[in-house]
C-alpha positions as CSV (number, residue, x, y, z in Angstrom):
1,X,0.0,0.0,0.0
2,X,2.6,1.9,0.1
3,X,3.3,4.7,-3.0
4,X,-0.5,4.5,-3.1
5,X,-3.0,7.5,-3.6
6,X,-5.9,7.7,-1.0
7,X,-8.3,9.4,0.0
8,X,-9.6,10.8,3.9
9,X,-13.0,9.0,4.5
10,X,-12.9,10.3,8.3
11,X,-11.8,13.2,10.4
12,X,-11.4,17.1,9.5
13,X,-9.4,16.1,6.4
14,X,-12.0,14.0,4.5
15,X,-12.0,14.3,1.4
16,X,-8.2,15.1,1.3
17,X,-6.1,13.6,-1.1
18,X,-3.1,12.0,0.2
19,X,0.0,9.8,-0.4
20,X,0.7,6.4,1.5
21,X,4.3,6.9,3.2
22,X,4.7,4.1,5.3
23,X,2.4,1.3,7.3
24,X,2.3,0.2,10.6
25,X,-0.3,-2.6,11.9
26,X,-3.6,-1.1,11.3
27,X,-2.4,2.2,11.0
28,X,-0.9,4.1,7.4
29,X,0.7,7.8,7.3
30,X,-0.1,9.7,4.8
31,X,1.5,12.7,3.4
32,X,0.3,15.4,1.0
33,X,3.6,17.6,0.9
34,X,2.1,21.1,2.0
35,X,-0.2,20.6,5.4
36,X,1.5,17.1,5.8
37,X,5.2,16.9,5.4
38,X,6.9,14.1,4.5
39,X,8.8,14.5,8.0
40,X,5.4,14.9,9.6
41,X,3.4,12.2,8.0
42,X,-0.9,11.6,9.4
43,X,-1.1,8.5,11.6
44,X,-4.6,7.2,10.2
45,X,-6.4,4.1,10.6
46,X,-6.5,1.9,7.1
47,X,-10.6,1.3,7.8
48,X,-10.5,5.6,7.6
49,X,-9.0,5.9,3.7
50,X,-10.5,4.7,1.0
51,X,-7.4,3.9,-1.8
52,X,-7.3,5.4,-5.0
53,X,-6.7,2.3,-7.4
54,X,-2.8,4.4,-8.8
55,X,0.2,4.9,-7.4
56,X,3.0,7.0,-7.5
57,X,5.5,6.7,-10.6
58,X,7.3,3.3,-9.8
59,X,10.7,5.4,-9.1
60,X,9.2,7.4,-5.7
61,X,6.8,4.4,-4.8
62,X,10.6,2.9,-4.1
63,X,12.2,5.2,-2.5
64,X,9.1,5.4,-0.3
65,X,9.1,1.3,0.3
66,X,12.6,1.5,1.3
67,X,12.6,4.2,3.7
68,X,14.6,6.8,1.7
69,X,14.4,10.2,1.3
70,X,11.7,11.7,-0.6
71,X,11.0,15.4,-0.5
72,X,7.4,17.3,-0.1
73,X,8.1,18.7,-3.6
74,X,7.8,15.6,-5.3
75,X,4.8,14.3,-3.2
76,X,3.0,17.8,-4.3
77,X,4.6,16.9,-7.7
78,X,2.8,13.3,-8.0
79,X,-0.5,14.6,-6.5
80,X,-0.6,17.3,-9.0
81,X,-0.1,14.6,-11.5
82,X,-2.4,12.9,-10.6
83,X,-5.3,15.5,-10.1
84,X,-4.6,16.5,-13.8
85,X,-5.1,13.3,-15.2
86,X,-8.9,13.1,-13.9
């Protein structure tokens, strides 16, 4: 699930479109590269997002499984891709 586009069905960001950083258990954080950083990812339960059947180009999805760095301007970068093409 990681690299994966979903969306807030819960809390004062529904709606929100966000980007799967990293999992835990029942729990995924999600950053969206402006109100969440990649630094500063949303702990959010996986029954509270509904996924977005796309990811991320396979290149960040990567760096993202591995635990490398990825920068806000390239989350903001792949959302905006993403927006654009629907």
């Amino acid at each position: 699930m990681i690299g994966q586009f979903v969306t807030s069905k819960a809390g004062h960001d529904r709606g929100g479109l966000y980007v799967v950083a990293a999992e835990e258990g029942d729990f995924v954080y999600l950053c969206d590269g402006r109100l969440r950083k990649v630094g500063n990812p949303k702990k959010k339960r996986r029954s509270h997002v509904q996924p977005v059947n796309r990811l991320v180009d396979a290149e960040l999805a990567g760096r993202l499984s591995r635990g490398e760095a990825v920068r806000d301007e390239e989350i903001r970068y792949a959302i905006k891709q993403y927006v654009s093409r629907n």
